[in-house]
C-alpha positions in Angstrom: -10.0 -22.6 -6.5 -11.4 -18.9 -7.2 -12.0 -16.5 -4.8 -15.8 -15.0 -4.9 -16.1 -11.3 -6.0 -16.7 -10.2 -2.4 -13.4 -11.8 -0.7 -11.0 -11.0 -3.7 -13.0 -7.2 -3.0 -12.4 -7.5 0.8 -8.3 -9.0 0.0 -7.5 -5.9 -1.9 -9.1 -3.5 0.5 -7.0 -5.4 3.6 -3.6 -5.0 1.5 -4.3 -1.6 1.3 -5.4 -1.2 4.8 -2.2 -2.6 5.8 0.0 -0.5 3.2 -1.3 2.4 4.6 0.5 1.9 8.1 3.7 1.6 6.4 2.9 4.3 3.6 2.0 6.9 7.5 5.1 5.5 9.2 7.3 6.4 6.3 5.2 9.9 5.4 4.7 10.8 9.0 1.4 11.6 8.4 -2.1 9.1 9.8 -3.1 6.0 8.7 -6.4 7.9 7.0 -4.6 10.3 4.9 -1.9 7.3 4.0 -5.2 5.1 3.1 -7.2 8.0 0.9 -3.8 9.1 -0.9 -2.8 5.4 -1.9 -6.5 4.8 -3.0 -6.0 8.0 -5.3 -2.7 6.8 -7.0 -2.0 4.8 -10.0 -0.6 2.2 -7.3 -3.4 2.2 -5.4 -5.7 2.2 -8.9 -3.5 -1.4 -10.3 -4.1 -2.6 -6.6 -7.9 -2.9 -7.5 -7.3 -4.1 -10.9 -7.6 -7.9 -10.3 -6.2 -8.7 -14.0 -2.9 -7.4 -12.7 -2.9 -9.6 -9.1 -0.8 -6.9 -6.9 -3.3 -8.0 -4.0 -1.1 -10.9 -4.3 2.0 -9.2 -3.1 2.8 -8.5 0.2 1.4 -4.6 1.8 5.0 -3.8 2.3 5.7 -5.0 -1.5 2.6 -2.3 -2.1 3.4 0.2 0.5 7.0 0.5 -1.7 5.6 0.6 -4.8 3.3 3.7 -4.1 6.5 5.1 -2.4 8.4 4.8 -5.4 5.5 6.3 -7.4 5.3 9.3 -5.4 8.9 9.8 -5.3 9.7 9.4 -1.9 12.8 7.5 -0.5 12.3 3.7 0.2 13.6 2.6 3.4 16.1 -0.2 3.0 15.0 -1.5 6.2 12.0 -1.3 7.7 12.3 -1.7 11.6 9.5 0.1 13.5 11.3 3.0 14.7 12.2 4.5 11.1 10.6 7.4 10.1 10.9 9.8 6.8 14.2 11.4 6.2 13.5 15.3 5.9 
């Protein structure tokens, strides 16, 4: 079964939604500025390309992946009280 355009449209924007609180946890910066800068990257760009199906993964698989892109260290675990290395 095939999901319509609108809820494969709303499934992406929730994983990134969701990404983003990990992506401001790790970056120490707010959910909004997590959101617009993962929606500017070439993670968040393959997120909304449904040929390539990252919606599919897990935020946290997502949240990583723009964390690699950017460079930034990857927490090996991520427990709520873990915040960005400086």
């Amino acid at each position: 079964m095939a999901l319509s355009g609108e809820l494969t449209d709303f499934s992406m924007s929730l994983c990134a939604t969701l990404a983003s609180v990990d992506i401001a946890t790790v970056s120490c910066c707010d959910t909004t500025q997590a959101l617009a800068a993962l929606l500017a990257s070439e993670t968040g760009e393959q997120l909304f390309d449904d040929s390539l199906k990252l919606w599919w993964e897990s935020p946290r698989n997502i949240a990583t992946a723009y964390l690699q892109e950017i460079g930034m260290h990857v927490p090996t675990s991520w427990d709520s009280d873990w915040t960005a290395e400086v």
